[in-house]
LOMIPA-760623 format. One record per atom (N, C-alpha, C, O): residue in three letters; x, y, z. Coordinates in steps of 0.05 Angstrom, whole numbers, plus 5000, padded with zeros to 4 digits. Example, Ala and Ser with C-alpha at 12.3 -4.5 7.8 and 13.67 -1.06 7.14 Angstrom:
BEGIN
ALA526448865156;ALA524649105156;ALA526449345156;ALA528549345169;SER525749555142;SER527349795143;SER525850015157;SER526850235161;
***
This chain:
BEGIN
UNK541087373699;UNK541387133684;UNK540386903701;UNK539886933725;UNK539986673689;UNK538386473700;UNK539686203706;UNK540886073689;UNK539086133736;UNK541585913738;UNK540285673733;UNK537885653736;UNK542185413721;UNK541185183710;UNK542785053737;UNK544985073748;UNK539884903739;UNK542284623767;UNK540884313748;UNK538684263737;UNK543484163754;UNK542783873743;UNK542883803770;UNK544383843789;UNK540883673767;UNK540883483796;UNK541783173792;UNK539883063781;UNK543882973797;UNK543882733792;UNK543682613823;UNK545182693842;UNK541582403826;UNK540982263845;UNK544182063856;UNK546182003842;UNK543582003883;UNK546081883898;UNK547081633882;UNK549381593876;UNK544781473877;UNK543481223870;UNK544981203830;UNK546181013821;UNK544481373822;UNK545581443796;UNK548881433792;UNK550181283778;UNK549481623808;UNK552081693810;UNK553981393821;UNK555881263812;UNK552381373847;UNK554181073855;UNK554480793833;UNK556180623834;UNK552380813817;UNK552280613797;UNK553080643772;UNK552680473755;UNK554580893766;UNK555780933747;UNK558580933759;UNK560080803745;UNK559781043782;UNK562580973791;UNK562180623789;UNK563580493774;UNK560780523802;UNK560880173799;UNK561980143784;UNK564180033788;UNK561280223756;UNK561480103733;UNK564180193719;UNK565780033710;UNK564480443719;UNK567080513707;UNK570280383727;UNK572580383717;UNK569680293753;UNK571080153774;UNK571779973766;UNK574079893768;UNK568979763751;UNK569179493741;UNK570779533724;UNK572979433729;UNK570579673703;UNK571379673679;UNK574579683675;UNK576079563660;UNK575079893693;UNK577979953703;UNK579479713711;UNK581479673698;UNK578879523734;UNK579379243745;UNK578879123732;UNK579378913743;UNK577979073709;UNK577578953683;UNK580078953669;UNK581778763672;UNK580379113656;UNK581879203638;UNK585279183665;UNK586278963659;UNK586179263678;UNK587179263698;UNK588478903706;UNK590878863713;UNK586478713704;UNK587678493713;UNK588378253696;UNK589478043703;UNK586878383659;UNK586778233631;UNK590578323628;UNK592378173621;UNK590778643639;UNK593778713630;UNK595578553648;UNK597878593643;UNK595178393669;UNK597578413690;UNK597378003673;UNK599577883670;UNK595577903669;UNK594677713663;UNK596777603646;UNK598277423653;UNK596677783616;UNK598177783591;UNK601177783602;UNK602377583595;UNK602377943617;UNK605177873630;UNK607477763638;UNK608777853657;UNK608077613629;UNK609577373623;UNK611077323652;UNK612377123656;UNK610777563672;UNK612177503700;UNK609077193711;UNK609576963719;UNK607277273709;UNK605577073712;UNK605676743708;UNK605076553722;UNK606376763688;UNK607276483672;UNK609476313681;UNK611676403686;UNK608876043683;UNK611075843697;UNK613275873676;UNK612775903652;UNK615775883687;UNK617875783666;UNK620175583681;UNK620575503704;UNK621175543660;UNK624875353668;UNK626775453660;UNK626875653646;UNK628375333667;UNK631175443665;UNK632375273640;UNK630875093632;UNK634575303628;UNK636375223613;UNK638575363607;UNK638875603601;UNK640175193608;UNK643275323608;UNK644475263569;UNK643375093554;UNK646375433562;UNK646875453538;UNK649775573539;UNK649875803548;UNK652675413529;UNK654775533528;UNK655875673505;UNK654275623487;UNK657475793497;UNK657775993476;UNK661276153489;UNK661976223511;UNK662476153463;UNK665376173460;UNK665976493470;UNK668176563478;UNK663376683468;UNK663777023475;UNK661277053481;UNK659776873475;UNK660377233490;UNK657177343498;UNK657477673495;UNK655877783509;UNK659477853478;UNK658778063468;UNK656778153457;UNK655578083436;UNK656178333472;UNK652978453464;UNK650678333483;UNK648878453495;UNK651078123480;UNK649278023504;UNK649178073536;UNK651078013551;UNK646978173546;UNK646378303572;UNK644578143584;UNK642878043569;UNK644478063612;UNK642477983629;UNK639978173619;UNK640278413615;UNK637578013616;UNK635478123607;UNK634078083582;UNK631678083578;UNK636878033557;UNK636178013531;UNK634477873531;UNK633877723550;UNK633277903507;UNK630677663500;UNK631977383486;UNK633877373470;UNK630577203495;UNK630177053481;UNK627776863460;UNK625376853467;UNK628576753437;UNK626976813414;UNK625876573402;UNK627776503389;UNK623376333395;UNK624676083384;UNK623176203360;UNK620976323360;UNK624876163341;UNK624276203316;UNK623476453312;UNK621876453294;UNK623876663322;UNK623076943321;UNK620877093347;UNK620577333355;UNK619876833356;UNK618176953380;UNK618376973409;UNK618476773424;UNK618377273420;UNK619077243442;UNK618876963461;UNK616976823455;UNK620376863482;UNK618876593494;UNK620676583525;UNK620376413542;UNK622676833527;UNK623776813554;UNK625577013548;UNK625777083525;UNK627477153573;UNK630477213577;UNK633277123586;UNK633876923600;UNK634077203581;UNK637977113597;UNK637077243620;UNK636477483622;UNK637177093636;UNK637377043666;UNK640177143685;UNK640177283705;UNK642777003669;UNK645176973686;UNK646676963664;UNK645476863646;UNK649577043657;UNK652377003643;UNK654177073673;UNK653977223692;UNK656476783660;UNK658076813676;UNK660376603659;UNK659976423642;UNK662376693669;UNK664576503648;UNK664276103663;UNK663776063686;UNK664575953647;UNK664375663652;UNK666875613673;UNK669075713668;UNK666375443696;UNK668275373710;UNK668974983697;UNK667774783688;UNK671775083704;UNK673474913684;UNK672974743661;UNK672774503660;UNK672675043633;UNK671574933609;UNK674574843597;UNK676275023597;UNK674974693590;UNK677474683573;UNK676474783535;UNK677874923520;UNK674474693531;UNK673774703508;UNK673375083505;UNK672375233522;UNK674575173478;UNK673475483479;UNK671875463467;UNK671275693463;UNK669875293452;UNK667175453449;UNK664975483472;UNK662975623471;UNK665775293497;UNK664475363523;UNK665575443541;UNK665775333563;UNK666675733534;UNK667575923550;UNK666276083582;UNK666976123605;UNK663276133557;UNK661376293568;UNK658676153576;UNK657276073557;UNK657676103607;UNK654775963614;UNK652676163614;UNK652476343630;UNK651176113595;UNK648876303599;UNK646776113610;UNK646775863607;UNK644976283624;UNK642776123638;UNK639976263629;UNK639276493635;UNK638576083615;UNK636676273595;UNK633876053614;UNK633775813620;UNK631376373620;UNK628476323630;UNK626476283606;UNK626176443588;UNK625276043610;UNK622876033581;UNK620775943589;UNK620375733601;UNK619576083583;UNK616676023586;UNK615575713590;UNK615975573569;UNK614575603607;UNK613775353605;UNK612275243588;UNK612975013582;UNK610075343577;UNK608575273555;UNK610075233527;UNK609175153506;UNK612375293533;UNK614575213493;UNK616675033502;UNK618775053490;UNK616474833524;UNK618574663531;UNK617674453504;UNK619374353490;UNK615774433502;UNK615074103477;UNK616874243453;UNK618274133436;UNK616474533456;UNK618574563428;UNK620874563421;UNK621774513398;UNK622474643446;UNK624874533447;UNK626474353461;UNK626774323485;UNK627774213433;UNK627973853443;UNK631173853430;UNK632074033416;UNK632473653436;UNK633673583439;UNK635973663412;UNK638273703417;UNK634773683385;UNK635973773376;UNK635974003368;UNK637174043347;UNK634474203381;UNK635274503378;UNK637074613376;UNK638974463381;UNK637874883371;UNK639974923369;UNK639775253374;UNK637675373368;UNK642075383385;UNK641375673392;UNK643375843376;UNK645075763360;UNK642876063383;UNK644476283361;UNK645476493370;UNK643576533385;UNK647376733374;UNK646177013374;UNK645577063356;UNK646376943336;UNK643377323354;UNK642277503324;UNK642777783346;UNK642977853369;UNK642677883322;UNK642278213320;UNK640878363313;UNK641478473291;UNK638578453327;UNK635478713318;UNK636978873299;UNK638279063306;UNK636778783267;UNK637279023247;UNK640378993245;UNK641478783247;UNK641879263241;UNK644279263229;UNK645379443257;UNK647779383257;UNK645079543269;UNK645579643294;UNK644579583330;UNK645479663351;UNK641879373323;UNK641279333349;UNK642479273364;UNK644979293365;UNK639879103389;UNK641078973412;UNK641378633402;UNK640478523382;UNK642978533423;UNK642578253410;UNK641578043429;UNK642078083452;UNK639977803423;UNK638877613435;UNK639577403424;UNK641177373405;UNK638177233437;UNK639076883433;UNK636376843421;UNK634276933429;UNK636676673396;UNK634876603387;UNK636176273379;UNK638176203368;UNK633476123390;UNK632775783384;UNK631375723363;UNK629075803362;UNK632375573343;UNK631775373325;UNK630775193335;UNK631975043349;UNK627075153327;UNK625974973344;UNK626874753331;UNK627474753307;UNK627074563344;UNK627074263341;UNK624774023340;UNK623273993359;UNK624573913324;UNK622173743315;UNK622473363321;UNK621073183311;UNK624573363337;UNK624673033343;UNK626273023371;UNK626673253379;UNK627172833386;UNK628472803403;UNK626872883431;UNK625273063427;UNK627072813451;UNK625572863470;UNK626173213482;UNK628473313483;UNK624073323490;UNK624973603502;UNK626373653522;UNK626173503542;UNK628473893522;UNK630274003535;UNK628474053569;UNK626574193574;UNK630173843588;UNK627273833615;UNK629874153623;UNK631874243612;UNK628074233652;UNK628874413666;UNK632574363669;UNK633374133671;UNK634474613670;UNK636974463681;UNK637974393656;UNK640274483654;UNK637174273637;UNK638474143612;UNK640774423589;UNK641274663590;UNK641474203570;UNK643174463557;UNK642174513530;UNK641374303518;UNK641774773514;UNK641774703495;UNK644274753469;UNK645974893478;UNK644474713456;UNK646574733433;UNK646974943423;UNK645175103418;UNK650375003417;UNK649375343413;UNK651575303383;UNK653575153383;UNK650575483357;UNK650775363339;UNK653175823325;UNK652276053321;UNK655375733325;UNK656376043331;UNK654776093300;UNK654075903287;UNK654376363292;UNK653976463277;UNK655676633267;UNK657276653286;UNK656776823242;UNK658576933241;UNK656177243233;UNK654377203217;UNK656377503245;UNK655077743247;UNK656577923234;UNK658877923227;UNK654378093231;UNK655978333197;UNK656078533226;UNK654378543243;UNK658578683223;UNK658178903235;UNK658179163222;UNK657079163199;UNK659279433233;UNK658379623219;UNK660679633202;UNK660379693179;UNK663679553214;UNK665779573191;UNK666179383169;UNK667779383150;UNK664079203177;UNK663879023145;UNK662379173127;UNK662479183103;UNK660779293143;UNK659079483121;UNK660379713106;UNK660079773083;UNK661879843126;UNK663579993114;UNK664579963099;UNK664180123081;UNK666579733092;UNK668079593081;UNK666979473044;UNK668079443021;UNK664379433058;UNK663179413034;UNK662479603009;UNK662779562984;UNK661579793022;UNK660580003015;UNK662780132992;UNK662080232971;UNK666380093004;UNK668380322998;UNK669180062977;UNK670380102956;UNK668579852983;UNK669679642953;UNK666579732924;UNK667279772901;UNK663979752932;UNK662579832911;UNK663080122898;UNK662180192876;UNK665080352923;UNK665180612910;UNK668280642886;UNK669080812870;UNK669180362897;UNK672380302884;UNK670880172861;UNK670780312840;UNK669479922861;UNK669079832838;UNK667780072814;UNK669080152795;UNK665480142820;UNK664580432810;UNK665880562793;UNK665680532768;UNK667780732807;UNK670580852798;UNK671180752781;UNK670580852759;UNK672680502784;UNK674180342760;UNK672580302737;UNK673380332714;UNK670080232744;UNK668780272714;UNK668880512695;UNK669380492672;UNK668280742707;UNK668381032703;UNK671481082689;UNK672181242672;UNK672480962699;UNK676380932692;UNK675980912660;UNK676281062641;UNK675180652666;UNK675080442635;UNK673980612617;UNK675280712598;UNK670980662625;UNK669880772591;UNK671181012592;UNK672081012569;UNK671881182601;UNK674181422597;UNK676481312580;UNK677581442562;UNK676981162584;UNK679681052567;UNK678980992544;UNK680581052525;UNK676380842538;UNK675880752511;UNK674081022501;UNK674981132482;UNK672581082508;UNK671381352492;UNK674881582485;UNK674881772471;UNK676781512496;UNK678681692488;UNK679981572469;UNK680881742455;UNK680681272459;UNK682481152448;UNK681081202416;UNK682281172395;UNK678281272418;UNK677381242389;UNK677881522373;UNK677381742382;UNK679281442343;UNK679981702336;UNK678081922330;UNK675681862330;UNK678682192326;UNK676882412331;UNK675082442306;UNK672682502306;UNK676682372280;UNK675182442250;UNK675182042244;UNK677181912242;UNK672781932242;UNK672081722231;UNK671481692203;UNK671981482193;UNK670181932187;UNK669482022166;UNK671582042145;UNK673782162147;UNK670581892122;UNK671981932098;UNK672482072076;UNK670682032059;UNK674282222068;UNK674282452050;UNK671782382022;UNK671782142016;UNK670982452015;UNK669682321985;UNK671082291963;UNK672282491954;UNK671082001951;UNK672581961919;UNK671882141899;UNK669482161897;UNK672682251887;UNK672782351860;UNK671782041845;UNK672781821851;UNK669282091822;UNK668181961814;UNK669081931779;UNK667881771765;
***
């Protein structure tokens, strides 16, 4: 049998690694780029009555879009007030400081009916912006959990029922022969 040799020159080969190298460090420093560890941010602090569910790390959201994390929770030193129980210290991106201003307002939400939960900001459209250090407003929300759902669920299988009750009762109350003998004419 007959042997086949490809010969590829030094010159060839080195200028095709070049290239696929580039391409790699390309692609390679567009990804580290996009990364939001890159990006200047600030701080802002935000108090809140409980921080259940909430973890160092969570995201935070203005108006739905990623824009930083919770940094730090730690309980408020000498809050008298209980809705500022809890200091969270939330990282945001520097480029969305113009958006949140003064009268923003923050939230927890919940990913779906079982997620995780984050802080999400209601941007604000007047008042000067929240500088580094500043606070923002935290506005409690009230959250469905799974036993409200539950709960729900066993009042639509009760209501249900009871309907089912009813027309049983009235399909029984009507008499069996409706029909009239015939007159003799």
């Amino acid at each position: 049998m007959a042997e086949i040799t490809i010969r590829i020159s030094d010159r060839a080969l080195k200028t095709t690694l070049a290239a696929v190298g580039a391409i790699v460090l390309w692609w390679a420093l567009s990804n580290f780029a996009s990364l939001s560890m890159f990006r200047r941010k600030y701080q802002v602090l935000m108090f809140a009555p409980e921080a259940q569910g909430i973890r160092i790390g969570a995201p935070v959201r203005l108006d739905g879009m990623p824009v930083g994390s919770v940094v730090k929770i730690d309980l408020a030193n000498n809050s008298i007030d209980h809705n500022r129980r809890i200091e969270l210290e939330l990282r945001i991106e520097r480029r969305f400081q113009d958006m949140i201003r003064a009268e923003s307002t923050a939230s927890f939400a919940t990913e779906g009916l079982l997620g995780d939960r984050y802080v999400n900001i209601q941007r604000g459209f007047s008042g000067p912006p929240v500088n580094s250090g500043g606070e923002i407003r935290m506005i409690a929300t009230e959250e469905i959990h799974f036993t409200d759902f539950t709960k729900a669920i066993a009042k639509i299988v009760k209501s249900a029922s009871c309907e089912d009750d009813q027309k049983t009762r009235v399909t029984n109350k009507q008499p069996a022969n409706t029909t009239k003998a015939p007159t003799a004419r």
